[in-house]
C-alpha positions as CSV (number, residue, x, y, z in Angstrom):
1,X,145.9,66.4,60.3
2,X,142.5,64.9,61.4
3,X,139.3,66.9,60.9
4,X,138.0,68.3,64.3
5,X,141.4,66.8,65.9
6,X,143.7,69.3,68.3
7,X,147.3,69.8,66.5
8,X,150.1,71.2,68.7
9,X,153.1,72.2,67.6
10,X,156.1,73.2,69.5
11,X,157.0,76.2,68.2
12,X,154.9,78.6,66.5
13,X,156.3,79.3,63.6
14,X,156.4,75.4,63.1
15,X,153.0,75.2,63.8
16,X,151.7,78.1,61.3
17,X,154.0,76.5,58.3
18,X,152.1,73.5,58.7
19,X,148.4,74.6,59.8
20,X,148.2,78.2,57.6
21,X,147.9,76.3,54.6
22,X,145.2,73.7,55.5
23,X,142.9,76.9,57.2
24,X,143.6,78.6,53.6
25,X,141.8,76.1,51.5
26,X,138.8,75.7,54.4
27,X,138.4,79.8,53.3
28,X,138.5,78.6,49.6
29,X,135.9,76.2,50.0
30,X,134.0,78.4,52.2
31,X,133.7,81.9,50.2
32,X,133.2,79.7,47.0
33,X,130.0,78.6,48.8
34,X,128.2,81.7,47.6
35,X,128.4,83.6,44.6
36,X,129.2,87.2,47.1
37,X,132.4,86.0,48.2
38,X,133.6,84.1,45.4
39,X,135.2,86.5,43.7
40,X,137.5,86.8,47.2
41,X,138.9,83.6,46.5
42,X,141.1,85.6,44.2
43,X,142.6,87.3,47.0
44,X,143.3,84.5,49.4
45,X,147.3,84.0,50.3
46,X,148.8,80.8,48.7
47,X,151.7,78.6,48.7
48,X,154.8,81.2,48.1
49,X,158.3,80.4,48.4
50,X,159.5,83.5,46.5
51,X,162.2,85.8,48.8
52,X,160.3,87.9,51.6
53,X,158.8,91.2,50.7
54,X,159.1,94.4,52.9
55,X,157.1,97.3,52.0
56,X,157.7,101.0,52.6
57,X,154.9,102.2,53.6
58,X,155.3,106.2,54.1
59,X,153.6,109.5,53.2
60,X,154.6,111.1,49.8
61,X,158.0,113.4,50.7
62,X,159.0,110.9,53.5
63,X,162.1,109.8,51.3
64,X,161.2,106.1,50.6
65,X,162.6,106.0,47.2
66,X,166.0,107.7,49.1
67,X,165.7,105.2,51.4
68,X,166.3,102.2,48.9
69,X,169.0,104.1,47.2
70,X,170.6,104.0,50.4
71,X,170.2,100.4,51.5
72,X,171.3,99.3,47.5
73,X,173.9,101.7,47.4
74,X,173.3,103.0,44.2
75,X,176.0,104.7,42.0
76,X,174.7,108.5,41.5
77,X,173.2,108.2,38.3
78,X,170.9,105.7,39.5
79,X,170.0,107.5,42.6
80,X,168.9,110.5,40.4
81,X,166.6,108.1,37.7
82,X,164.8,107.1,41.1
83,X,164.1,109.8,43.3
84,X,161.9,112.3,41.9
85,X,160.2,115.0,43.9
86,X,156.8,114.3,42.6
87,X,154.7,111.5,43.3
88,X,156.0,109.1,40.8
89,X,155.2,105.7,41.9
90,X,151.8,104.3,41.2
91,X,152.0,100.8,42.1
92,X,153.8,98.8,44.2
93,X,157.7,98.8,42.6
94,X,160.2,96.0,43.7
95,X,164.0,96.2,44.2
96,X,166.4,92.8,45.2
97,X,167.8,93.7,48.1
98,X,170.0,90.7,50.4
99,X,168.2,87.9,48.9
100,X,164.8,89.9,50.0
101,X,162.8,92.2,47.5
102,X,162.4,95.6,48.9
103,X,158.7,97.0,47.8
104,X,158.4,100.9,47.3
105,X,154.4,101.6,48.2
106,X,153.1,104.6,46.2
107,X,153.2,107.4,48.9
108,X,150.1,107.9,51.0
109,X,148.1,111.6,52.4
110,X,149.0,112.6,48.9
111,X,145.7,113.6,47.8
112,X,145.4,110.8,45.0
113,X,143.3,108.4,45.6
114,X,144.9,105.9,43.6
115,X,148.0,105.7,45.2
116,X,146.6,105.2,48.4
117,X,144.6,102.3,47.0
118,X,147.8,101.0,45.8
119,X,149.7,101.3,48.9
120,X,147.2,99.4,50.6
121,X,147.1,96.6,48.4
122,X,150.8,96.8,49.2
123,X,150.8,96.3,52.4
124,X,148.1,93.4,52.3
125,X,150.9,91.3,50.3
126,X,153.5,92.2,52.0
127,X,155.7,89.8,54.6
128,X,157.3,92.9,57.0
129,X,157.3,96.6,56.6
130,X,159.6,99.5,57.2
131,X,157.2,102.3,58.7
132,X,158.4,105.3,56.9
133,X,158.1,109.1,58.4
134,X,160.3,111.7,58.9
135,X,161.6,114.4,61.8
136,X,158.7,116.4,61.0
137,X,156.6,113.7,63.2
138,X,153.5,112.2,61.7
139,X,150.4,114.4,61.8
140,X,147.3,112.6,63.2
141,X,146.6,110.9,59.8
142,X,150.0,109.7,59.4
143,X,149.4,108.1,62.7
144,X,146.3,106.6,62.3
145,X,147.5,104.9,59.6
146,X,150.7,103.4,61.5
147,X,148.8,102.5,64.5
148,X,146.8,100.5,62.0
149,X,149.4,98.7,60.4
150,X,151.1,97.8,63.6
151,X,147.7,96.4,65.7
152,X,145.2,95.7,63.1
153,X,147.4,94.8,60.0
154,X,149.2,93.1,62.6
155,X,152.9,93.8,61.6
156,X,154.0,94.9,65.0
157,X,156.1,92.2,65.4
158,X,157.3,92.3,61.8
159,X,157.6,95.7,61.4
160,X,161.3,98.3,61.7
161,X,159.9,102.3,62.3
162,X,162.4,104.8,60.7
163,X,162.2,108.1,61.4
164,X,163.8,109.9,58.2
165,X,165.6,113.5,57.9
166,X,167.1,113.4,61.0
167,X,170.0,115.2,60.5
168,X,167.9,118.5,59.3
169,X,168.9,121.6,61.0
170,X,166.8,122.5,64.0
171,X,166.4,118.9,64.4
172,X,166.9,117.7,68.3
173,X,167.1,113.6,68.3
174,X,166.3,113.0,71.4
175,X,162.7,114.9,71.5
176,X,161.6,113.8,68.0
177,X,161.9,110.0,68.9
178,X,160.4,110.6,72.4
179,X,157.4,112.4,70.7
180,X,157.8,109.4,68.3
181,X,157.6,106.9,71.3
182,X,154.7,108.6,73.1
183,X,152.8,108.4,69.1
184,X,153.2,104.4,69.0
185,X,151.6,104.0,72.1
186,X,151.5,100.5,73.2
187,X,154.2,99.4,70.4
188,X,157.1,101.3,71.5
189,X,158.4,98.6,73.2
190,X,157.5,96.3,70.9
191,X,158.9,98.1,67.5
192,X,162.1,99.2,66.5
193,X,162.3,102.7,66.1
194,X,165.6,104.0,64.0
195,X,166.4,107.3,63.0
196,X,168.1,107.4,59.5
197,X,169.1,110.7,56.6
198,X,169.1,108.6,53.8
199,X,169.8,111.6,52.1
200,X,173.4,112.1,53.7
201,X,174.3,108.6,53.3
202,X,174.0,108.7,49.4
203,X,175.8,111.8,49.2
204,X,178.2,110.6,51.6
205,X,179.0,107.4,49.1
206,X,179.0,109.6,46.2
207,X,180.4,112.9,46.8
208,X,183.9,112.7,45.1
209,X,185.1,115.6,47.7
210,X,184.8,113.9,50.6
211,X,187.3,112.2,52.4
212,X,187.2,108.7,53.5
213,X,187.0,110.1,57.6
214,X,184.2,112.4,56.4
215,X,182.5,109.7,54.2
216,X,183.0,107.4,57.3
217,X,181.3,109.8,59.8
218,X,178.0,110.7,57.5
219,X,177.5,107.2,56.8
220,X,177.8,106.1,60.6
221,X,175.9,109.4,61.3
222,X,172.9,108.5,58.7
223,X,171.5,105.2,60.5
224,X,171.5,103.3,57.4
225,X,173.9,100.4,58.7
226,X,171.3,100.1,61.9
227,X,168.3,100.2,59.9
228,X,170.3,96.8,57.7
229,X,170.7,95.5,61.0
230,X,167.4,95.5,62.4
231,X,165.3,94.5,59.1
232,X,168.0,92.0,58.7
233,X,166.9,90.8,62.6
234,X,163.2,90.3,61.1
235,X,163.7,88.7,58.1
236,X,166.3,85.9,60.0
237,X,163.5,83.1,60.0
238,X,163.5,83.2,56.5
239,X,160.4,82.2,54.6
240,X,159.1,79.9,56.4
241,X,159.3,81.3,59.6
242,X,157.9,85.1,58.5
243,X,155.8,84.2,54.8
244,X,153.1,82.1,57.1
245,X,151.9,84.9,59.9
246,X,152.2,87.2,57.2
247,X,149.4,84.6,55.2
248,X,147.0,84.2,58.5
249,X,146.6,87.7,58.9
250,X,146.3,88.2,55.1
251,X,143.5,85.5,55.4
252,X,141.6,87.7,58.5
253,X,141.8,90.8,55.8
254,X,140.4,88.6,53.3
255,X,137.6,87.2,56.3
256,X,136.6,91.1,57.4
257,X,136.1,91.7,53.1
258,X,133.8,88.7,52.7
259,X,131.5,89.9,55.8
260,X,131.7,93.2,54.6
261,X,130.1,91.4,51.2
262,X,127.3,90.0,53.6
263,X,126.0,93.5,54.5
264,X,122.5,94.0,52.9
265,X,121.2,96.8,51.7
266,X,118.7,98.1,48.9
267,X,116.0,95.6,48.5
268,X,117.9,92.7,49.9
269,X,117.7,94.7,53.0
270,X,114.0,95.4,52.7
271,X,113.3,92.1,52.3
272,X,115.2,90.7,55.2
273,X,113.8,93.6,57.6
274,X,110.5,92.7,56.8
275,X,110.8,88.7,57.8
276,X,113.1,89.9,61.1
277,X,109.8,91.7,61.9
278,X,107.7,89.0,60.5
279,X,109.6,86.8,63.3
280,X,109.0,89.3,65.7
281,X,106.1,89.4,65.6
282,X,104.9,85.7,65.4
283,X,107.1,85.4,68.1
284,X,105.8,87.5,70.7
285,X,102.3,86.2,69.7
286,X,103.4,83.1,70.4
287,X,104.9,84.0,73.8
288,X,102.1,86.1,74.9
289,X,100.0,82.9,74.5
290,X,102.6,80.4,75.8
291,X,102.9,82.5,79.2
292,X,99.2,83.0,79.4
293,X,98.7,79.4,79.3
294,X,101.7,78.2,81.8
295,X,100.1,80.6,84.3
296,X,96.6,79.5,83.7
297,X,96.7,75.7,83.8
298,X,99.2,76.2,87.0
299,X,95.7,78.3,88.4
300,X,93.7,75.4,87.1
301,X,96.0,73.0,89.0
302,X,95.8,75.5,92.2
303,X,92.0,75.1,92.0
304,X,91.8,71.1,92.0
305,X,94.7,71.2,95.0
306,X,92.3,73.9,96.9
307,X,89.2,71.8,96.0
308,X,91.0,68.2,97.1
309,X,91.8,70.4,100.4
310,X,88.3,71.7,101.2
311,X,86.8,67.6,100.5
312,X,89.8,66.4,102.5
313,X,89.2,68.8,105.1
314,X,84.9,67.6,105.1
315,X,85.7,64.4,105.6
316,X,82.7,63.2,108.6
317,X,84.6,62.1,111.5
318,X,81.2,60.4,112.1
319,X,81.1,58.1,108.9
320,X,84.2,59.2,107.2
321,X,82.7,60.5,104.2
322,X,82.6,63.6,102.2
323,X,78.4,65.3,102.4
324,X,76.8,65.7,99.0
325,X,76.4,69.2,99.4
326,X,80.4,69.8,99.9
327,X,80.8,66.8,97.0
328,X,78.5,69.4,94.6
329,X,80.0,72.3,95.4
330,X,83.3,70.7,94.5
331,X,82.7,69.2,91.1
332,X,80.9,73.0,90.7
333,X,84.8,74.7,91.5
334,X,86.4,71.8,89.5
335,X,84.1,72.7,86.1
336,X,84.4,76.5,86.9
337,X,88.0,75.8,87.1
338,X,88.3,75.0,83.4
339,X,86.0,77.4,82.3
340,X,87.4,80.0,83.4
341,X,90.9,78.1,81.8
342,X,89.0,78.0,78.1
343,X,87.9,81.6,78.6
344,X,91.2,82.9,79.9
345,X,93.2,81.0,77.0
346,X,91.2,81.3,74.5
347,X,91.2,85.3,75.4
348,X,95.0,85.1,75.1
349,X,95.1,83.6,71.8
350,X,92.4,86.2,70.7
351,X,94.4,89.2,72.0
352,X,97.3,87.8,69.7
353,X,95.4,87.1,66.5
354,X,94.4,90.5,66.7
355,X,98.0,92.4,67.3
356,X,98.6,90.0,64.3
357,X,95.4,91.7,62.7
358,X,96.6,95.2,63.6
359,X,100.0,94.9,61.8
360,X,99.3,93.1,59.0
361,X,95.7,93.1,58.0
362,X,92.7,90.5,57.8
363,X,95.1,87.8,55.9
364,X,95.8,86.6,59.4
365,X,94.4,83.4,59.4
366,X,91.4,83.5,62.3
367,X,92.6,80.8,65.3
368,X,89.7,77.3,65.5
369,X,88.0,78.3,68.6
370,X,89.5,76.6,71.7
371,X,85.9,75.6,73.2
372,X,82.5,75.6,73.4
373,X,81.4,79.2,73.4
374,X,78.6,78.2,75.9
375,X,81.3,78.0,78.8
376,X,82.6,81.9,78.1
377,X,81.5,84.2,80.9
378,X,80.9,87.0,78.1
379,X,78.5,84.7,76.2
380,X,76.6,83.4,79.4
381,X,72.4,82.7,78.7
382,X,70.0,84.9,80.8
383,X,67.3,82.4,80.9
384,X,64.3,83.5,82.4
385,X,64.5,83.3,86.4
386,X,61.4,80.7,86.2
387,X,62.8,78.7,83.5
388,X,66.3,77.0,84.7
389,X,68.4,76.5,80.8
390,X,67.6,72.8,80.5
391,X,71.9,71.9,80.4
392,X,71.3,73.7,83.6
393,X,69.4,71.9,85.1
394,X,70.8,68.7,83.3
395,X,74.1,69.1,85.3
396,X,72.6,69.9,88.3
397,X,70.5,66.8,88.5
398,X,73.4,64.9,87.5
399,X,75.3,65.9,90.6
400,X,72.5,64.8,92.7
401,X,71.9,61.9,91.0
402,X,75.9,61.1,92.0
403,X,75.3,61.6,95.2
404,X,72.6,58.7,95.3
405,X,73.8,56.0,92.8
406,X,77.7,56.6,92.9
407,X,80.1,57.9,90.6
408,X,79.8,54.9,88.2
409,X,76.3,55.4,87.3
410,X,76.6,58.6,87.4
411,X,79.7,58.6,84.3
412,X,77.2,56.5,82.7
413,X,74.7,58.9,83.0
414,X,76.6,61.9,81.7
415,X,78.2,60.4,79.0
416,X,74.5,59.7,78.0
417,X,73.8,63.5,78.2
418,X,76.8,64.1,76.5
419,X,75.9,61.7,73.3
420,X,72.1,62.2,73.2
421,X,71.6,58.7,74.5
422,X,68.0,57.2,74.9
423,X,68.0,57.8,78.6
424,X,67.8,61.2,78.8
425,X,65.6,61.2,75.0
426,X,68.8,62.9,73.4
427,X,69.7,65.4,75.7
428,X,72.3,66.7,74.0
429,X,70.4,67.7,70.9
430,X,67.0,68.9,73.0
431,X,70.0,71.8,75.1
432,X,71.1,72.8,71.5
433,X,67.1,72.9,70.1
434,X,66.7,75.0,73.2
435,X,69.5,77.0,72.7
436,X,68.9,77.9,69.1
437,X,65.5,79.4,70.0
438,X,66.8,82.3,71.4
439,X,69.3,84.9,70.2
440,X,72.0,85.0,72.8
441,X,71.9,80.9,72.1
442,X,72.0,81.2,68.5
443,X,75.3,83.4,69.0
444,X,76.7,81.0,71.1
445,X,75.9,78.2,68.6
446,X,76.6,79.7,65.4
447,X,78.8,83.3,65.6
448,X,79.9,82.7,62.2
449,X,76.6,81.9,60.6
450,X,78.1,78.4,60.0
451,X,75.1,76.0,61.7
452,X,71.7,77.6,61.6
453,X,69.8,79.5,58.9
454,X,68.2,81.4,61.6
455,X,65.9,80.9,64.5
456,X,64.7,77.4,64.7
457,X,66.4,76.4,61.3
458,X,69.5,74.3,61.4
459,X,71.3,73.9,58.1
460,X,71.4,70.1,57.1
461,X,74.7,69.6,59.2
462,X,73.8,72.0,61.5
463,X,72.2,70.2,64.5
464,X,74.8,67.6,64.9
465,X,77.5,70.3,64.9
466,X,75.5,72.2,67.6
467,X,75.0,68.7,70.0
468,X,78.9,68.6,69.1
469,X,78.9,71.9,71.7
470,X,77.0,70.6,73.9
471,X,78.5,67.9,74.4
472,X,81.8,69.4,74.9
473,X,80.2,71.4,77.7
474,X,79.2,67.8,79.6
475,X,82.3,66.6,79.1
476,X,83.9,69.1,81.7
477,X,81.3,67.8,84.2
478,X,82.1,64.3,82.9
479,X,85.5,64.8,84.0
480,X,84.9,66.8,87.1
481,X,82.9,63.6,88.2
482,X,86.1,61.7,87.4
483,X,87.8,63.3,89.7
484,X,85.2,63.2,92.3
485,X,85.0,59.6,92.3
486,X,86.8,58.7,95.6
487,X,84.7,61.3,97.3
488,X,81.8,59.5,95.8
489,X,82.7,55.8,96.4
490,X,84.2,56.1,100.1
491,X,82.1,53.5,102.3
492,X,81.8,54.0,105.9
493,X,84.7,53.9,108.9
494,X,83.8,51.4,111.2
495,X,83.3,53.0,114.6
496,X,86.4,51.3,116.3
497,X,89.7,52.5,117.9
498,X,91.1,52.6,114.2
499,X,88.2,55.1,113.5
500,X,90.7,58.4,113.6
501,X,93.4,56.3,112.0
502,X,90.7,55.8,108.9
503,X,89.2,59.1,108.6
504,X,93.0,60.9,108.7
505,X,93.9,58.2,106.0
506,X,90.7,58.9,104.0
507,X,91.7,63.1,104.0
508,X,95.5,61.9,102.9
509,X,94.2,59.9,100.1
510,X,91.5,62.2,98.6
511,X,94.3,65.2,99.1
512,X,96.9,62.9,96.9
513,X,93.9,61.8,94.4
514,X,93.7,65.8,93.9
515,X,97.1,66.3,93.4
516,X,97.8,64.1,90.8
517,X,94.5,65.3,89.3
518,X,95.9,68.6,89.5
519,X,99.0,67.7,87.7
520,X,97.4,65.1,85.4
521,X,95.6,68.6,84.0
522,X,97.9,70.9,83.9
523,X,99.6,68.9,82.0
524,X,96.8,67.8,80.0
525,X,96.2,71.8,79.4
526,X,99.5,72.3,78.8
527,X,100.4,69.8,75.6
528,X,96.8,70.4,74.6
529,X,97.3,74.4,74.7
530,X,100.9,74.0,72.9
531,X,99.6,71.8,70.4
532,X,96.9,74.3,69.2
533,X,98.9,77.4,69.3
534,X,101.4,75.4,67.1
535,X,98.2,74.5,64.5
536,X,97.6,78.3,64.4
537,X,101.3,79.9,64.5
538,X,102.2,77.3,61.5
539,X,99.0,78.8,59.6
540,X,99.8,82.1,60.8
541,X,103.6,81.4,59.2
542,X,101.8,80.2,55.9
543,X,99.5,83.0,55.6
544,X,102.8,85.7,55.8
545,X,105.1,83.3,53.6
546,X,104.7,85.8,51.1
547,X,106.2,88.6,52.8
548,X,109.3,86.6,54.8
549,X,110.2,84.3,52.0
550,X,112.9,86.4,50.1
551,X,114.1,87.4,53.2
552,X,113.9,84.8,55.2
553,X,116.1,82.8,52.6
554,X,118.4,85.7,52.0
555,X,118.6,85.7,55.9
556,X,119.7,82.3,56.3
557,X,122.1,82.1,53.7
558,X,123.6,85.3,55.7
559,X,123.7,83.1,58.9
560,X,125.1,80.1,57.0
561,X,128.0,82.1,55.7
562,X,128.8,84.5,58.6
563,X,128.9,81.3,60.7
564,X,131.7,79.9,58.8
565,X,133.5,83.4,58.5
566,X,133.4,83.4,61.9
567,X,134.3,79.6,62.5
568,X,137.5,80.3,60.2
569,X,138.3,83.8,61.8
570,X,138.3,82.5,65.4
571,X,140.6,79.8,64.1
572,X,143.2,82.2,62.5
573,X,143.6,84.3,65.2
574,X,144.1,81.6,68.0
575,X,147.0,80.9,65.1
576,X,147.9,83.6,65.6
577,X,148.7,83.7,69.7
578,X,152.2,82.7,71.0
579,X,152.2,78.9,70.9
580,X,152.1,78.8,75.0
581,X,148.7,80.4,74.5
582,X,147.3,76.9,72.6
583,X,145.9,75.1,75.2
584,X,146.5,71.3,73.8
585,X,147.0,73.0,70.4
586,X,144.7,74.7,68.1
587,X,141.5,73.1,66.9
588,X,140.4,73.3,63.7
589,X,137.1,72.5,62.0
590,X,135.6,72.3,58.6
């Protein structure tokens, strides 16, 4: 058999001889994997080709132990050394029986414990069983426990039901196996059910004052030739027909045991609660912020389509260019576009940090701040109305000065501003002397205390640190002017009979320069967003090692193991299915 190939087989019981085995020693391999389910291996079915074992599995009283005295036909001495009114059998005890063994299960719903115990482990090595009660009918215990046998042990198809002490007085037939029928439920159909007086057939073969007519009649009477025919009917495939679906549902008992060893309690438990929440947690941080920023650069990219509209739409039929003062108010929306982005985003990852905060204290590492904290609305300068903030009025020259000398001068000019070039005698680092003057700009420089020593006083790397937000600030403009360079560099229509043609095909170009601006940054937004919510969650992750590593580890050893369970159970029980139910044969992994 390959790995990971399809085997059919024909018949089914042909197909479990030869695939039980090979799904056996997958189990071994798997519960030796980990030191919980080793100790299962024990338990696993194995190569047997010793006669068939059927159990009697019966409440104490029922008359199992009259019951093999019957099918051996004992002589009466030896029917008196093995029946004894009190519960006498504490293990599993074996008789030959037709080249079977016959198994007597300590009695259950006896009150001990042990026997029970017994019985079960009984039933778990046994290949068919002979359902013991009597015409009493089963109480709902009694029940419960052959329901379970018959569907979940799965011996339904293996399995002879014999209702004993039939031939009490008071006893109608008829009703008790009708009761008995309506108590099996689904299985009626499927199980034999044969009413027996074991009792009456022993005395019957040893009562010397019986005649052969009367022997003749209590033995016919006492069902204990149908009962030989009918577990004689199960047992016909022999052992390799019956040993093999007996094994593969011995293997799912030994399956349900090992998950059973998989469920955590105590500290294990505690541990592996703790990193679930852990998870949690980190994870709906992370998806708070994720959604936050998919629907804020998708705004951002709503903006630049609206902005490319409105320039499209201002387009001079005259000259077929866009007017300065339409050009300016555009790169304005543009730049307010992605400030209002940073402070949106940058809110969302702060909301997180601090439902982080809330649950498990200040060892949450604090997120790198996203931007400048000069383009946050909450964090906005109040100059003095007769004093325009010299970035201000920086940008706002800028603009005009695009209007007048074109977009490339004017990328020139910014990226001076930006850098503290000699053009506009360091720009950059005059906006940030400016700014540290006064206390709202020293916040927006220096929350943490981390650039200035106070007002006026930058530390030794201070100042360059402080241009370094300044500069971030010109480069939105810088970017905005990017994008406004077709508005910028369109020359004149000349007035002709192509003049409409030229101005419609100027609006159509500037409104597909915008949209692939627009997508260009929201998909610049987005893998730049991602990229630092990943920095953080991975610090974030580090930070709270301490309390998810036990469980985290303990959890996915768990996952490992109840995986391959799983893989193994779903394989034994499509075994198990009549072979027309194997579509192309069973597949097996490992």
């Amino acid at each position: 058999m390959a790995d990971g190939n399809p085997v059919g087989a024909s018949e089914s019981e042909g197909g479990l001889k030869a695939l039980v085995p090979a799904l056996i020693a997958r189990a071994e391999n798997a519960l030796n994997a980990h030191p919980r389910t080793r100790g299962l291996t024990a338990s696993l079915p194995h190569a047997d080709t010793s006669p068939l074992r059927i159990a009697l599995l019966g409440p104490y009283s029922a008359g199992k132990s009259m019951l093999i005295a019957a099918l051996l036909r004992l002589p009466p001495a030896a029917v008196d050394e093995l029946v004894d009114a009190a519960p006498k059998t504490h293990e599993p005890t074996p008789y030959p029986w037709n080249d079977v063994t016959l198994v007597d299960l300590p009695g259950t719903l006896s009150g001990n414990g042990e026997h029970s115990s017994a019985a079960r482990r009984g039933v778990r090595g046994a290949d068919a069983l002979m359902i013991v009660t009597t015409s009493e009918l089963p109480g709902e215990a009694e029940t419960k426990a052959i329901l379970q046998a018959l569907d979940t042990d799965g011996f339904a198809d293996r399995s002879v039901v014999v209702v004993n002490k039939m031939n009490a007085e008071n006893s109608d037939r008829d009703v008790i196996l009708d009761e008995i029928r309506k108590r099996l439920g689904p299985f009626a159909d499927r199980v034999p059910i044969v009413p027996t007086d074991a009792r009456d057939y022993v005395d019957a073969a040893n009562d010397p004052d019986l005649t052969v007519a009367q022997r003749e009649l209590l033995g016919a009477e006492s069902g204990i030739d149908a009962l030989t025919a009918e577990l004689r009917r199960i047992i016909a495939p022999g052992v390799s027909g019956v040993r093999p679906k007996a094994q593969a549902f011995e293997l799912l008992r030994v399956l349900a045991d090992a998950e059973q060893k998989w469920v955590l309690d105590g500290e294990e438990l505690g541990a592996a609660e703790t990193a679930k929440k852990v998870e949690e947690s980190i994870s709906r941080a992370k998806e708070g912020v994720l959604s936050a920023l998919e629907r804020e650069s998708e705004v951002v990219a709503s903006k630049i389509r609206t902005a490319g509209g409105r320039a499209a739409a201002g387009v001079s039929e005259k000259d077929g260019v866009v007017p300065v003062d339409l050009a300016r108010a555009v790169s304005e929306e543009l730049v307010s576009a992605n400030t209002d982005f940073d402070a949106t985003f940058s809110s969302s990852v702060r909301t997180a940090f601090d439902a982080l905060v809330a649950e498990y204290g200040s060892g949450v590492p604090e997120p790198e701040a996203w931007v400048n904290d000069l383009d946050s609305p909450e964090t906005t300068i109040d100059a003095p109305s007769d004093d325009e903030p010299p970035f201000a009025r920086a940008v706002r020259e800028a603009a005009e000065k695009a209007a007048k000398a074109g977009a490339r001068k004017m990328h020139e000019w910014i990226g001076k501003v930006a850098t503290g070039g000699s053009e506009q005698g360091s720009a950059a680092a005059d906006v940030a002397n400016w700014l540290n003057k006064n206390r709202v700009g020293q916040k927006v420089l220096d929350a943490g205390g981390k650039i200035t020593n106070g007002v006026g006083k930058f530390k030794p790397w201070g100042k360059g640190k402080a241009v370094s937000k300044v500069a971030g600030a010109a480069a939105k403009v810088q970017w905005a002017l990017m994008v406004m360079g077709p508005l910028m560099d369109l020359k004149s229509v000349a007035q002709d009979q192509g003049r409409w043609k030229a101005v419609n095909e100027n609006r159509k170009m500037i409104r597909d320069h915008f949209d692939e601006a627009a997508r260009r940054q929201r998909t610049s937004l987005m893998d730049a967003g991602e990229q630092h919510l990943s920095e953080w969650i991975a610090e974030v992750e580090q930070s709270l090692s301490g309390l998810t590593k036990q469980g985290a580890e303990i959890s996915e050893e768990r996952e490992t193991a109840l995986e391959g369970i799983k893989s193994l159970r779903d394989d034994a029980e499509r075994l198990l299915r009549p072979a027309a139910d194997w579509p192309g044969g069973p597949v097996f992994r490992r």
